[in-house]
Structures are given as structure tokens and as C-alpha cells.
C-alpha positions as CSV (number, residue, x, y, z in Angstrom):
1,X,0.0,0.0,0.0
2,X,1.4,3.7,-1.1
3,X,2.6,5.8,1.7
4,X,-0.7,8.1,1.4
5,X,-3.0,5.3,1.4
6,X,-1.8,4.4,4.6
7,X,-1.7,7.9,5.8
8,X,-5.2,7.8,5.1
9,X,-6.2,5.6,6.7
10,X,-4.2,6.1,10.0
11,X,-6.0,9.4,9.5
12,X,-9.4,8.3,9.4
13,X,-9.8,5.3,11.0
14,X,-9.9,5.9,14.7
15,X,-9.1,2.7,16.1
16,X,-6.1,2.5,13.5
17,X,-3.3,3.2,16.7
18,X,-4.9,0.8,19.0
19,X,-4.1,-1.8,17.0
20,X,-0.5,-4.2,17.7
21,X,2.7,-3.9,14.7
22,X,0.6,-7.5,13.4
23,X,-3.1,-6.5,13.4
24,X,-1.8,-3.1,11.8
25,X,0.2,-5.3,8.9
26,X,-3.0,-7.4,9.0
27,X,-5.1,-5.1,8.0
28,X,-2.7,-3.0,5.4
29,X,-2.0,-6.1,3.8
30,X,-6.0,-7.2,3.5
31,X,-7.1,-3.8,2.3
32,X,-8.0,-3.3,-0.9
33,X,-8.8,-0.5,-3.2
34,X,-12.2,-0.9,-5.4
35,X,-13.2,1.9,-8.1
36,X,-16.8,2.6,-8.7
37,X,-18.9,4.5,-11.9
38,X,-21.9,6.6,-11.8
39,X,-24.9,3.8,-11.2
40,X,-23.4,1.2,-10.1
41,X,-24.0,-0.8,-6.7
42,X,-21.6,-0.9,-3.9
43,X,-23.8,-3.3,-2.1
44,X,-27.5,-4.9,-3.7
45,X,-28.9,-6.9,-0.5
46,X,-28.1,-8.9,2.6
47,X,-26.2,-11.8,0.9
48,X,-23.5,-9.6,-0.6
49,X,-21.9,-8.5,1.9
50,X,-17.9,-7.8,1.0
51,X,-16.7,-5.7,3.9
52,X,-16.5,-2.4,5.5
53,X,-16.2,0.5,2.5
54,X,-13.8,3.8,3.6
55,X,-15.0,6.6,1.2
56,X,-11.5,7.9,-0.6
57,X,-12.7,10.1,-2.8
58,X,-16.4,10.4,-4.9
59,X,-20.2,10.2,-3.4
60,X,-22.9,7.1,-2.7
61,X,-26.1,6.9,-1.4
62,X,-27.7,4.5,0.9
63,X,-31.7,3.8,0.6
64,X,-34.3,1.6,1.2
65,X,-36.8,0.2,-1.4
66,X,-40.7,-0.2,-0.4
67,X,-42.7,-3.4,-1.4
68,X,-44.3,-1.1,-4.3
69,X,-41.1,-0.4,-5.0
70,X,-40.6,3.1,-4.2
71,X,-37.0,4.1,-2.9
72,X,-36.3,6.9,-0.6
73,X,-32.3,8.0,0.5
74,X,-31.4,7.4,3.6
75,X,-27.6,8.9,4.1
76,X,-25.0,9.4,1.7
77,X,-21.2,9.2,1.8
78,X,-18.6,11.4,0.8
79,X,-14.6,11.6,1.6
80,X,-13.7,10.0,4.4
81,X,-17.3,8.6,5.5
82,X,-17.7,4.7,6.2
83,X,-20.3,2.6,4.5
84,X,-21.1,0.3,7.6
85,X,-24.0,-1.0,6.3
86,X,-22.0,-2.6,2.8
87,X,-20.8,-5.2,5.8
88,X,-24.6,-5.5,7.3
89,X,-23.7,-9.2,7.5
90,X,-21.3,-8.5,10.6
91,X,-24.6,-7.1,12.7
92,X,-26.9,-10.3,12.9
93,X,-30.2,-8.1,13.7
94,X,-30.3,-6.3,10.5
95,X,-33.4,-7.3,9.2
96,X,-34.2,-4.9,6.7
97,X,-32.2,-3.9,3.4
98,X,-30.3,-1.2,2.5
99,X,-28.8,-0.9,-1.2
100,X,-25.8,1.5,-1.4
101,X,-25.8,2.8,-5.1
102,X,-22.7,5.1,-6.4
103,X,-24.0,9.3,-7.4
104,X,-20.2,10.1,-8.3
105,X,-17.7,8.2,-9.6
106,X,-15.9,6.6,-6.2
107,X,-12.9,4.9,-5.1
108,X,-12.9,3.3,-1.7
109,X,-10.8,1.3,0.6
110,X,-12.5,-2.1,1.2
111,X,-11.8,-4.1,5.0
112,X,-12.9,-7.6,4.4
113,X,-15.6,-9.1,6.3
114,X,-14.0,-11.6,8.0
115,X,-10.7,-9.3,9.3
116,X,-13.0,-6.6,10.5
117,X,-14.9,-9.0,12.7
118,X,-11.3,-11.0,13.5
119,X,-9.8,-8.0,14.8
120,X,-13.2,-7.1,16.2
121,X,-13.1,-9.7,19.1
122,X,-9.7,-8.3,20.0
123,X,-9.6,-5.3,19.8
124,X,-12.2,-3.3,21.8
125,X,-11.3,0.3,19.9
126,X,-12.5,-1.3,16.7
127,X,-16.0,-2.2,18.6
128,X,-16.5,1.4,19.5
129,X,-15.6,2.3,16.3
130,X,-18.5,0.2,14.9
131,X,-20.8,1.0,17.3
132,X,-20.4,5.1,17.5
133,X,-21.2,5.2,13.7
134,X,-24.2,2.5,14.1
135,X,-25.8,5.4,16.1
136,X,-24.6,8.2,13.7
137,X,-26.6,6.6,10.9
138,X,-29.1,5.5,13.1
139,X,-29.4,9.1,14.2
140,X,-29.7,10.1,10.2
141,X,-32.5,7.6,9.4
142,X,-34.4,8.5,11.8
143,X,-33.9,12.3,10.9
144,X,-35.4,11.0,7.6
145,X,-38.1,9.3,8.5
146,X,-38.9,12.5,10.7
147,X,-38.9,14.6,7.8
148,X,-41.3,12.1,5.7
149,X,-44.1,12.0,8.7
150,X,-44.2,15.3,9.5
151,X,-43.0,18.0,7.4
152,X,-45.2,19.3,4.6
153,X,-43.4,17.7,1.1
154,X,-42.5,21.5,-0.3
155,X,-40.5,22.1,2.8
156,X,-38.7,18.6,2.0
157,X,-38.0,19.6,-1.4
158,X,-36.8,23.2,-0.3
159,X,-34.9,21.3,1.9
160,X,-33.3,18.8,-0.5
161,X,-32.3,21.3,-3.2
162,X,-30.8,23.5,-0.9
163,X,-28.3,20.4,0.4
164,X,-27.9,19.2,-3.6
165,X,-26.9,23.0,-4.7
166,X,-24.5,22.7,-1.6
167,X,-23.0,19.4,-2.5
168,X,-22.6,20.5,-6.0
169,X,-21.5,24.0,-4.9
170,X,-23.7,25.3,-7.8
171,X,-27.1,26.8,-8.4
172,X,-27.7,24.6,-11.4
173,X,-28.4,21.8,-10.6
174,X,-28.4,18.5,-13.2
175,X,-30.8,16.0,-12.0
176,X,-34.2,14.5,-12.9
177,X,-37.1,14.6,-11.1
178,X,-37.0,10.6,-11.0
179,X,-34.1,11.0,-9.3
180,X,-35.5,13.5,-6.8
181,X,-38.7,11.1,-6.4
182,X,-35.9,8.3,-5.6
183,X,-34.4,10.4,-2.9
184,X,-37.6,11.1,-1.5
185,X,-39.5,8.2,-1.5
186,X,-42.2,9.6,-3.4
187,X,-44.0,9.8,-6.8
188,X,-42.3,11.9,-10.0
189,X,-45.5,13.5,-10.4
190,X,-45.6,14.7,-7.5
191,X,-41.9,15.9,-7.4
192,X,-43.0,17.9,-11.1
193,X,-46.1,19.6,-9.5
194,X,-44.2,21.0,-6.5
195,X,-41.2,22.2,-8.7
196,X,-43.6,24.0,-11.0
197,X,-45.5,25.3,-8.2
198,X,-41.3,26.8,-6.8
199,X,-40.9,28.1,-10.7
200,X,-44.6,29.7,-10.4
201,X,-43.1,31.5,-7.6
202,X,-40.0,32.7,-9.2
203,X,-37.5,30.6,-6.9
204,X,-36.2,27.9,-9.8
205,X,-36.3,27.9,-13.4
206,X,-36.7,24.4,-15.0
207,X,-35.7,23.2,-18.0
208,X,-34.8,18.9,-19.4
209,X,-32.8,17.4,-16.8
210,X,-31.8,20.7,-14.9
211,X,-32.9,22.8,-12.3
212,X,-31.6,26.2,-11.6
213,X,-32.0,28.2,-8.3
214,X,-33.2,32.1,-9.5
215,X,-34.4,33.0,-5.8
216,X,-32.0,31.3,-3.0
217,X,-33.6,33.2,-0.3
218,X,-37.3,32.7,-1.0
219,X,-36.4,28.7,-1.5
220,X,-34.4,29.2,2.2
221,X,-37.5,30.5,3.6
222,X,-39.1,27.6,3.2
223,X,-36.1,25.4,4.1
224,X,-35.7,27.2,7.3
């Protein structure tokens, strides 16, 4: 492994100097580096289950699909953020499924399964570790499923092109309104009738496959 991979990863993986000279050559030596595209799946369902995924560089979502099919985003993952449900299979009482698909092109540091949960047993850092982001994501899902019961859907969509213009560090932003449906766990239609409603009001303009932010304030207003 290159001198700033490991760097890296000393840097961003807590536990990292709790571990012996051998679990630290352990783990350097079973790391691997995986590249992702736009689309593709870091993880499709409870029986793939490859490891524990350190974000390097790039941007993934996690979500949830209904039984009707409808998705809705649960978290997503940039630089430096671990994908702790693409190793699901090392928490037996997962009982739901959580697909992890790629927004950006990403590269990531895979930990097998089988060395995470080895060093896991011995190492008591590394069980914190797992533990302390459990409840971070646990404290985002519920955050969504707050926003989906109680606040009105224009405020949600206020809300969620505000963060994408802030992610993208642009006003302009290049998505679809299926893709905004998909984030919210709700119908395209009803994703295009809200956004002409914000364009009827002067705070986007909309045109195929784009959306740009005229009136960040007035769209704030409601986000706030």
C-alpha cells in the first residue's frame, strides 16, 4: 500500500493506533482498493456483503426500497465517510435492506468481512468504532423518517435542493425529477407539480434534466 493510502487511513480510521505492529500489517495487507462508476452498486442486498467500505474520494447513497417499489435516500457518503451498512452481515439483527448505489464516480478502501470482525473480538477500539457510527446513521434515518411523517413535502423539497446546490457548490443543478422522487421516497409527479409550483413563484427555473436556483432566499424561507 502507497505511503498516502496508509496515511489515510491512520488518519481516518480511529481505532487504527490501537491496533499491535501485526493487526496493523493485518489489515494494510488485507485492504484493498475498489473503483466505482456513476450507477453502479456498492452493495444490492443482505447476501453480498464484502466488507467495510472507507469513502476515498467520490459520493454514494444508501436507501431503502418499499414493497411497491418506491425508494427513498437514507444517508449518503462522501470523503472520508464509512459505509457500515455494505458489511450489514457483521450485525446479525439487521433485518431490513439497504442498497448502497454510487452518485459520483468513487474509489474506496475495502476491510474484508472476515478481518474486520477478527480484529473485532480483539480489539475493543474497533467495537466502538462500529458502534459510534451504528448510532450516527441511526441518528440520520431517523432524521429522515422525521422529515417524511411530519413535514409538509414543499418544505422537503426546499430542503433537499438546498443540500444538492450545496454538495454541487452550484445553483444549477443536473438532476431528474425521478431521481429527486428516488431520494424522496415519493411519486415523480408529485416531485414535477411541487417544482412548477417553486418556478410559479419565481425561486427555480426548470428546463430537461436541470434545475436552476433564481431565488435562493425565497427557496431558504421555506427550508428554514
Amino acid at each position: 500500500m502507497k505511503g498516502k493510502d496508509l496515511a489515510f487511513l491512520k488518519d481516518t480510521l480511529s481505532f487504527w493506533k490501537d491496533l499491535d505492529e501485526l493487526q496493523q500489517r493485518t489489515l494494510e495487507e488485507s485492504i484493498v482498493i475498489k473503483n466505482f462508476r456513476v450507477g453502479e452498486s456498492m452493495r444490492g442486498s443482505s447476501d453480498q456483503c464484502s466488507g467495510l467500505f472507507l469513502i476515498k474520494s467520490g459520493q454514494v447513497r444508501a436507501y431503502i426500497i418499499s414493497e411497491s417499489g418506491r425508494e427513498i435516500t437514507l444517508y449518503r457518503l462522501f470523503e472520508r465517510d464509512v459505509c457500515i451498512f455494505s458489511a450489514s452481515c457483521i450485525m446479525k439483527n439487521i433485518a431490513f435492506e439497504v442498497y448502497v448505489e454510487v452518485e459520483k464516480d468513487t474509489q474506496a478502501y475495502l476491510i474484508p468481512t472476515l478481518v474486520f470482525q477478527n480484529l473485532s473480538k480483539k480489539v475493543l477500539a474497533i467495537q466502538t468504532f462500529a458502534n459510534d457510527l451504528m448510532a450516527s446513521r441511526f441518528t440520520d434515518v431517523m432524521w429522515i423518517m422525521e422529515q417524511a411523517l411530519f413535514s409538509s413535502f414543499d418544505r422537503r423539497l426546499a430542503t433537499f435542493l438546498i443540500e444538492q446546490s450545496n454538495i454541487d457548490e452550484s445553483d444549477e443543478l443536473v438532476i431528474t425529477h425521478e431521481k429527486i422522487a428516488n431520494h424522496l421516497g415519493t411519486a415523480r409527479e408529485v416531485v414535477t407539480r411541487m417544482l412548477k409550483y417553486f418556478q410559479e413563484e419565481g425561486m427555480v427555473n426548470l428546463s430537461r434534466g436541470k434545475i436552476m436556483i433564481v431565488n435562493r432566499d425565497k427557496l431558504q424561507e421555506l427550508y428554514s
